[in-house]
SESEDREN-417306 format. One line per 3 residues: number of its first residue (from 1); for each residue x, z, y of N, C-alpha, C. Coordinates in steps of 0.2 Angstrom, whole numbers. Layout:
N
NUM) X:Z:Y:X:Z:Y:X:Z:Y; ...
***
This chain:
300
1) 51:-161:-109:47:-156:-105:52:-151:-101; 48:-150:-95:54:-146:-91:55:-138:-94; 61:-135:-95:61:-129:-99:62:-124:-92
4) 64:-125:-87:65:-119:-81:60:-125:-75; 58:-117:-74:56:-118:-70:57:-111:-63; 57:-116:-58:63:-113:-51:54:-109:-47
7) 54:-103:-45:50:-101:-40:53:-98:-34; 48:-100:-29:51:-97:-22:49:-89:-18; 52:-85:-19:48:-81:-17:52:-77:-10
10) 48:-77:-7:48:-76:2:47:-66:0; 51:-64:6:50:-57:6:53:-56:15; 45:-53:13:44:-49:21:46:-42:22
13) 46:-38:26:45:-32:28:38:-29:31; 34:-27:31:28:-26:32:26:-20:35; 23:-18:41:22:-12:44:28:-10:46
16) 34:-12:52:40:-12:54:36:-9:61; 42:-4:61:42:-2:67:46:-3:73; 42:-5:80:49:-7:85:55:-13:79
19) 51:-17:77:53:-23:70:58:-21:69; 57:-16:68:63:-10:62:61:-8:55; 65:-6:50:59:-2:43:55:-7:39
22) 51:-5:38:45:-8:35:46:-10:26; 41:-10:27:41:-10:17:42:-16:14; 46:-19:11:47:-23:8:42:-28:3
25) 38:-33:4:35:-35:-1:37:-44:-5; 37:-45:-10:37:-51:-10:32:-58:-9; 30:-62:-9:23:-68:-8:28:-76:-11
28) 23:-76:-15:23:-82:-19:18:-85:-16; 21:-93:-12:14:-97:-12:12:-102:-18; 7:-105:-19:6:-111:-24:6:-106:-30
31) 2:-102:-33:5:-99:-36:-3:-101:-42; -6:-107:-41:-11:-109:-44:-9:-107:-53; -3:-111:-53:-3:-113:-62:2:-107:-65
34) 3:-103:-62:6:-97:-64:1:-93:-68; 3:-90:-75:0:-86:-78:1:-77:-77; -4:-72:-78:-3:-68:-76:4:-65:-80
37) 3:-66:-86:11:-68:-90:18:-67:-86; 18:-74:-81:22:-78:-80:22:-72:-69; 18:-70:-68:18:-66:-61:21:-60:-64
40) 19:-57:-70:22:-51:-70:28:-53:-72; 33:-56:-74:39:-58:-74:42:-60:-69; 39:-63:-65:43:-63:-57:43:-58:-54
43) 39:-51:-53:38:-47:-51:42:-41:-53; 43:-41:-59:49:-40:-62:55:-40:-58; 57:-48:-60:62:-51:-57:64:-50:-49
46) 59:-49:-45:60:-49:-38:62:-41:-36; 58:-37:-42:62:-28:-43:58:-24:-36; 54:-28:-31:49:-24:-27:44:-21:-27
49) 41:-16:-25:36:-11:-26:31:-15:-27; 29:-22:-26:22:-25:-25:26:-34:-24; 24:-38:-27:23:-45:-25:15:-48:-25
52) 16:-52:-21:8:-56:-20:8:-63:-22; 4:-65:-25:5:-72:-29:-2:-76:-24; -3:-80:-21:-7:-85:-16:-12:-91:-20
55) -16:-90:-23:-18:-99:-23:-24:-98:-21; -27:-104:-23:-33:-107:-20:-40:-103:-19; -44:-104:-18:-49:-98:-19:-55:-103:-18
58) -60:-102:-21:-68:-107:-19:-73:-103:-15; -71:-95:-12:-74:-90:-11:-72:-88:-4; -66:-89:-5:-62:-87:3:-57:-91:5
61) -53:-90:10:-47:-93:11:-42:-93:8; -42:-88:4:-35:-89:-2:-37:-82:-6; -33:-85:-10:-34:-78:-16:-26:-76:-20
64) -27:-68:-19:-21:-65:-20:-21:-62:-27; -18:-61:-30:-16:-58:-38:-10:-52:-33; -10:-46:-35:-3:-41:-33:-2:-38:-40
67) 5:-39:-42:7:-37:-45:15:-32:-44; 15:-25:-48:19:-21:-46:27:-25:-53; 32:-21:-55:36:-23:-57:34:-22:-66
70) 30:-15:-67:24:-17:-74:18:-17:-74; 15:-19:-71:6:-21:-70:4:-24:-62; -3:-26:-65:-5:-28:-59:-10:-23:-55
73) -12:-24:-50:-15:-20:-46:-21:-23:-41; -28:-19:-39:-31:-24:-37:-29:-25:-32; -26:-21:-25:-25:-20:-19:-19:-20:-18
76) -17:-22:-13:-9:-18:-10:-10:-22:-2; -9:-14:1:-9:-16:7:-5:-20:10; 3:-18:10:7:-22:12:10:-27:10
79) 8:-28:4:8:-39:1:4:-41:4; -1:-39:6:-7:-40:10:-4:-42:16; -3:-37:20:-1:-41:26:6:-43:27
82) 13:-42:24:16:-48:22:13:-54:20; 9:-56:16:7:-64:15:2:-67:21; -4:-63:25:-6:-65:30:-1:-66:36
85) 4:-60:37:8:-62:42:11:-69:42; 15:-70:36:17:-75:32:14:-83:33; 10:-82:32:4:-88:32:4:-90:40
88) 3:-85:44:2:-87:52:8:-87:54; 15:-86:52:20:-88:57:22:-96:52; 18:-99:46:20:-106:45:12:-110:45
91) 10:-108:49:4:-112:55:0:-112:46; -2:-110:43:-8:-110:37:-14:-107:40; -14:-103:43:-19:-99:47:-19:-99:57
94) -24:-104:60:-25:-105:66:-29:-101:68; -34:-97:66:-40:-93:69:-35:-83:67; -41:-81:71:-39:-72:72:-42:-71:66
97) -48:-73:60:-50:-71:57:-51:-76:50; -49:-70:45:-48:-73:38:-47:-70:33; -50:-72:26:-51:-68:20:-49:-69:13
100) -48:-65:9:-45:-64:3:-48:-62:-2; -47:-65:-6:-52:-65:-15:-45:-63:-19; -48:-54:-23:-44:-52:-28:-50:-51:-32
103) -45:-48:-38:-49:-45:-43:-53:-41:-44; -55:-38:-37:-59:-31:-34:-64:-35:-30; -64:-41:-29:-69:-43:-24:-68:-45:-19
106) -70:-46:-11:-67:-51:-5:-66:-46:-1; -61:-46:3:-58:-43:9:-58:-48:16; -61:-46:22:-61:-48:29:-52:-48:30
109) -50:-51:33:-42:-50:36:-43:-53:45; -40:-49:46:-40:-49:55:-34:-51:56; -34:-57:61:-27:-56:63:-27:-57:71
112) -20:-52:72:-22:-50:81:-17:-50:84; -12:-55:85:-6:-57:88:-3:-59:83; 3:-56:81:10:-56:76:7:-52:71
115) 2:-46:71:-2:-41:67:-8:-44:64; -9:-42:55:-14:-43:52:-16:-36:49; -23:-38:50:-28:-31:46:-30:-33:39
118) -30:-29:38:-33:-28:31:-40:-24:31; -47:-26:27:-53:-24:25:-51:-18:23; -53:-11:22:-55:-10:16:-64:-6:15
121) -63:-1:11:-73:2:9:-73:6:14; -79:8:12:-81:14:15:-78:20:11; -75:28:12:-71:31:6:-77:33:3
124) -73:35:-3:-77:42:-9:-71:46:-9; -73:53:-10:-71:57:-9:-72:61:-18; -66:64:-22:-66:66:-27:-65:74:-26
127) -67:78:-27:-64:85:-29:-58:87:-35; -52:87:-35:-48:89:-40:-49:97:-44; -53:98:-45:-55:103:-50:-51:108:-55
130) -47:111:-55:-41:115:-58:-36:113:-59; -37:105:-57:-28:103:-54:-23:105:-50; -25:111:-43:-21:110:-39:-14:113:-42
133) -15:118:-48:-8:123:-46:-2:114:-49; -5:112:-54:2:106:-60:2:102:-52; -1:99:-48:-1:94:-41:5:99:-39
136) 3:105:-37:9:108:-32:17:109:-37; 15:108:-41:19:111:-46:24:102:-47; 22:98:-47:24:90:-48:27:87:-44
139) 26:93:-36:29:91:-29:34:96:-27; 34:100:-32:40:107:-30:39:112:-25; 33:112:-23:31:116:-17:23:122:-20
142) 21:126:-15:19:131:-15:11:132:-13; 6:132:-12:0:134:-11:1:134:-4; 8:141:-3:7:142:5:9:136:10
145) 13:130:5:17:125:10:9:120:12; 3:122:9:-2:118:12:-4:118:18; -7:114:22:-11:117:28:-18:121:26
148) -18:126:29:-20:134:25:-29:128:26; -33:131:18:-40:129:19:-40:123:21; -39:117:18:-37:110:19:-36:106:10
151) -41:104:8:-43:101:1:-37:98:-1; -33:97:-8:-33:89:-10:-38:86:-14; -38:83:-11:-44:77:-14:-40:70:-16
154) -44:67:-21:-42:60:-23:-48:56:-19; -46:50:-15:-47:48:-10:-48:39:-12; -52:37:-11:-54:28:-12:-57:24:-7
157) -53:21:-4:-55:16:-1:-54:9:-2; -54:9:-10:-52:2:-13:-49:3:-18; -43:8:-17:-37:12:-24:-38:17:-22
160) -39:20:-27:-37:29:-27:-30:33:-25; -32:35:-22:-25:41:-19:-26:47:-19; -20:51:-20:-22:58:-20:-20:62:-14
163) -24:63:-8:-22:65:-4:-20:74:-1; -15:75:-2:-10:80:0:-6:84:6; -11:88:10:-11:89:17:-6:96:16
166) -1:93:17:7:99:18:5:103:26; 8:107:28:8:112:33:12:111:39; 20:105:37:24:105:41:29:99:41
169) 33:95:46:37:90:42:43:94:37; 45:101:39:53:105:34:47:105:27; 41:105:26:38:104:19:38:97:15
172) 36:92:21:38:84:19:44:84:16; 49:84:20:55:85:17:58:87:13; 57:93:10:57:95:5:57:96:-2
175) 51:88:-3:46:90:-8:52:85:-14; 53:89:-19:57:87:-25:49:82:-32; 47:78:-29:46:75:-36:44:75:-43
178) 41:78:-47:44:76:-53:39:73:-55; 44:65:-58:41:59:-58:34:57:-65; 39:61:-70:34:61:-74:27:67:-74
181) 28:69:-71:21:74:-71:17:72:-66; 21:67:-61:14:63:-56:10:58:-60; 16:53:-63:15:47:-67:7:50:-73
184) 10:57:-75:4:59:-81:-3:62:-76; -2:63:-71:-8:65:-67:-10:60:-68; -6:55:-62:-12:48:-59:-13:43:-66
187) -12:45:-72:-15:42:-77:-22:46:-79; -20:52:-78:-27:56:-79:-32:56:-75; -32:55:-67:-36:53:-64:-37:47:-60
190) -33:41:-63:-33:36:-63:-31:32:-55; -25:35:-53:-25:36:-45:-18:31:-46; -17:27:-39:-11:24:-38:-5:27:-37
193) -6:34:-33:-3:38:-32:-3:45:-28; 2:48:-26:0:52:-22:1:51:-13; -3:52:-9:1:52:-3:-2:58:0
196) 4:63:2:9:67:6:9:70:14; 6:69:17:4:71:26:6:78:28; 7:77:32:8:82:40:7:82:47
199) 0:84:49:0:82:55:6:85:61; 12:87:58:13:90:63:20:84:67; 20:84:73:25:80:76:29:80:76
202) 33:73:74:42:73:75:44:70:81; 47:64:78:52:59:82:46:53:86; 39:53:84:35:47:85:26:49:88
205) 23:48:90:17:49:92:13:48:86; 15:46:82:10:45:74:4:53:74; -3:48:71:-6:54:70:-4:59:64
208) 1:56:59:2:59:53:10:56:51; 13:60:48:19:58:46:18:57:36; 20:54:33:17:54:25:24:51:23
211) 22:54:14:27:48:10:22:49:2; 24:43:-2:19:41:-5:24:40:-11; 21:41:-15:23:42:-24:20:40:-27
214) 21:33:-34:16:31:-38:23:27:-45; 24:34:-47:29:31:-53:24:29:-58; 18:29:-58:12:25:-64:13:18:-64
217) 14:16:-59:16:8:-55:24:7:-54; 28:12:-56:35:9:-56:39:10:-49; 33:12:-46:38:16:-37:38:22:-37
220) 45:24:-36:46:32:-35:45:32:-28; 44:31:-23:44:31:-17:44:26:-12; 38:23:-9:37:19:-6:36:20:4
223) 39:17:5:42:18:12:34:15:19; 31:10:14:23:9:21:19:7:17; 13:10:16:8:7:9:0:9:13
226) -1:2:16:-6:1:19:-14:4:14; -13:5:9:-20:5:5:-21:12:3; -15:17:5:-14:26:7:-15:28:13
229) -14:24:17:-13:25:26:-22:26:26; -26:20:25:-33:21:26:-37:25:23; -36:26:15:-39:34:14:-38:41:17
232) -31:40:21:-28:48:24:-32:46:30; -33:42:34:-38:40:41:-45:42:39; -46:42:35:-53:43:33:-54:51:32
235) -49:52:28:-48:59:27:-48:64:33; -43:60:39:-42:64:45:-48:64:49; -54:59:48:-59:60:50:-64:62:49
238) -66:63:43:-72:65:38:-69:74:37; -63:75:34:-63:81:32:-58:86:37; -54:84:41:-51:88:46:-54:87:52
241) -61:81:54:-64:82:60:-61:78:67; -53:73:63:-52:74:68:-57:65:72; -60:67:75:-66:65:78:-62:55:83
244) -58:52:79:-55:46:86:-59:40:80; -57:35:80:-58:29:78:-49:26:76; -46:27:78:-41:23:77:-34:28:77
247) -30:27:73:-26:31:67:-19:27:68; -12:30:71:-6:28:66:-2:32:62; 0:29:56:2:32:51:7:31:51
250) 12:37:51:22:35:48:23:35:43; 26:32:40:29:34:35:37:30:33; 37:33:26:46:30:26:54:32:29
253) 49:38:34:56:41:37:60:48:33; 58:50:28:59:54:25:62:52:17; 63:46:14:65:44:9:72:45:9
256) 75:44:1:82:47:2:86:40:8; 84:34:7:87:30:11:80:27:15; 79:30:22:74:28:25:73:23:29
259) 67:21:26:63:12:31:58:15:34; 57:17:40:54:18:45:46:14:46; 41:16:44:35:10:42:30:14:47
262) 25:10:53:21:10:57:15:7:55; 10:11:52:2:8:50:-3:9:55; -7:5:57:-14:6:62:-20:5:56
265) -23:11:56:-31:11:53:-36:11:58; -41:6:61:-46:7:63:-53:8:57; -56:13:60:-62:15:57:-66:10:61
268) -72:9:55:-80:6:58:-83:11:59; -88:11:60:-94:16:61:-101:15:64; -106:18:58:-113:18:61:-115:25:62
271) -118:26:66:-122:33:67:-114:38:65; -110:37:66:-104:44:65:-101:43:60; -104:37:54:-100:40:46:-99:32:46
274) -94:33:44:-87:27:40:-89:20:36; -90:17:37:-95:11:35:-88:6:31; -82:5:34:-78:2:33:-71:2:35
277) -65:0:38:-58:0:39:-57:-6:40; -50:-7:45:-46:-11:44:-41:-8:45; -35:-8:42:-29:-5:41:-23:-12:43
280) -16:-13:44:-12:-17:47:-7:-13:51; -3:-22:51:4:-19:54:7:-25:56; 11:-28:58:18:-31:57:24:-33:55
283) 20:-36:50:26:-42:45:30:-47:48; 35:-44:44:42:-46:47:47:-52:42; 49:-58:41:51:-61:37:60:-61:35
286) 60:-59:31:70:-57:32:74:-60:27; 71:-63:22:74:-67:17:70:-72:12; 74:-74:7:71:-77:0:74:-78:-5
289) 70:-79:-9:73:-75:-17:70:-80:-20; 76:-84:-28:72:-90:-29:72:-87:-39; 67:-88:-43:68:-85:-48:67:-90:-54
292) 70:-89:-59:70:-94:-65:67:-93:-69; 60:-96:-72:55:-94:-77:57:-99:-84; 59:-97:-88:63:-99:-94:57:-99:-100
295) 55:-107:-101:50:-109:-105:54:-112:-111; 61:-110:-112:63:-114:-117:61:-111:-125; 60:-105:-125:57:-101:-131:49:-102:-133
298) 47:-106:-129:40:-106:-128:41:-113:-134; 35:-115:-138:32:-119:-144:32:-127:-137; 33:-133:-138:28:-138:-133:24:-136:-134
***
């Protein structure tokens, strides 16, 4: 019996800007006879914020498993479109439109040139209720560094986020972390993470500039997280008013070592309210990683 077994794992850049930046994800294809076991051990091994596992699906066009480096996850933006991008530059997917079976249910995937979208809900919106000062307090900043009369809310449009509307980008900048006080939050209220905004302008036309923490999941800081970017669109819609349809999101320019990431959320809409998303970007292929799964301590 074979005792090593060799996997291939493809690693994109995802939500590249001017095909610069972009977040990093892994994509295993054939990933049928792999055990959930055996993914969170590559995922591990591959050591990035999110890998996507592919097999076969009787439901949809394929079906993805995401896995972070300790656990799995139902959603992740940007495996998501690393593996759609992926799929369409090795001719797997001929048409603009196609879909994905996780363990949350089925997702629509758009694909609109070299760019793929991602489904997601319609939001819920949660109230955090005497959380705010330990939240401001877990970010190093102050009440006033808010934008004045401006909620945080934990925010779901598939995965929970906690969205966090700062005053300025010298606020984004400056926000110190601490890792374990988010990680004990987003247990407590069962959130992926935090994401971070400021509508105010820098170097890019973006409607918001962000940055996103989810130490619960083993990212201290994730540089384009497409399943953040769509709750903050929704947010900028529903609760700032700001009345468009379609959303760019920055992020990753403000990490200690910055990757520049480009998000587009497109809102649906019936009668004015939020029906659904599709969130996307442009995955970019820049390497491959081959990893050794060692069955020799396993029983025949």
């Amino acid at each position: 019996m074979e005792r090593i077994k060799k996997i291939q794992v493809q690693i994109l850049n995802a939500f590249v800007d001017n095909n610069k930046g972009g977040n990093p994800a892994g994509v295993v294809l054939d990933a049928d006879n792999l055990s959930d076991k055996n993914k969170l051990e590559i995922a591990s091994k591959v050591g990035l914020s999110e890998t996507a596992f592919v097999s076969k699906s009787a439901v949809a066009d394929f079906k993805l498993d995401f896995f972070t480096p300790n656990k799995q996850i139902a959603h992740c933006g940007h495996a998501t479109i690393a593996t759609f991008s992926y799929l369409r530059q090795i001719g797997k997917i001929k048409t603009t439109e196609s879909s994905k079976e996780t363990i949350d249910g089925l997702r629509k995937i758009k694909i609109i040139g070299d760019q793929a979208f991602m489904e997601q809900q319609q939001p819920k919106y949660t109230s955090i209720e005497g959380k705010e000062a330990i939240i401001l307090q877990s970010l190093g900043i102050n009440k006033s560094d808010l934008i004045p009369d401006t909620p945080i809310l934990l925010t779901n449009t598939g995965n929970s986020f906690l969205i966090v509307p700062v005053k300025s980008i010298v606020v984004l900048k400056k926000l110190q972390p601490d890792f374990e006080v988010i990680s004990k939050i987003s247990e407590q209220l069962d959130l992926i993470g935090y994401y971070i905004f400021t509508l105010e302008k820098a170097h890019t036309e973006s409607d918001a500039h962000s940055r996103m923490f989810a130490p619960r999941y083993g990212i201290k800081e994730e540089s384009g997280t497409g399943m953040a970017a769509g709750p903050l669109a929704t947010y900028l819609y529903d609760i700032l008013h700001i009345k468009k349809t379609k959303f760019m999101i920055s992020q990753g320019h403000y990490m200690h070592t910055p990757s520049p990431s480009l998000i587009h959320v497109e809102l649906q809409l019936e009668n004015g309210k939020i029906t659904n998303l599709m969130a996307g970007g442009k995955g970019m292929q820049k390497t491959q990683m081959e990893i050794e799964l060692d069955y020799s301590h396993k029983k025949p």
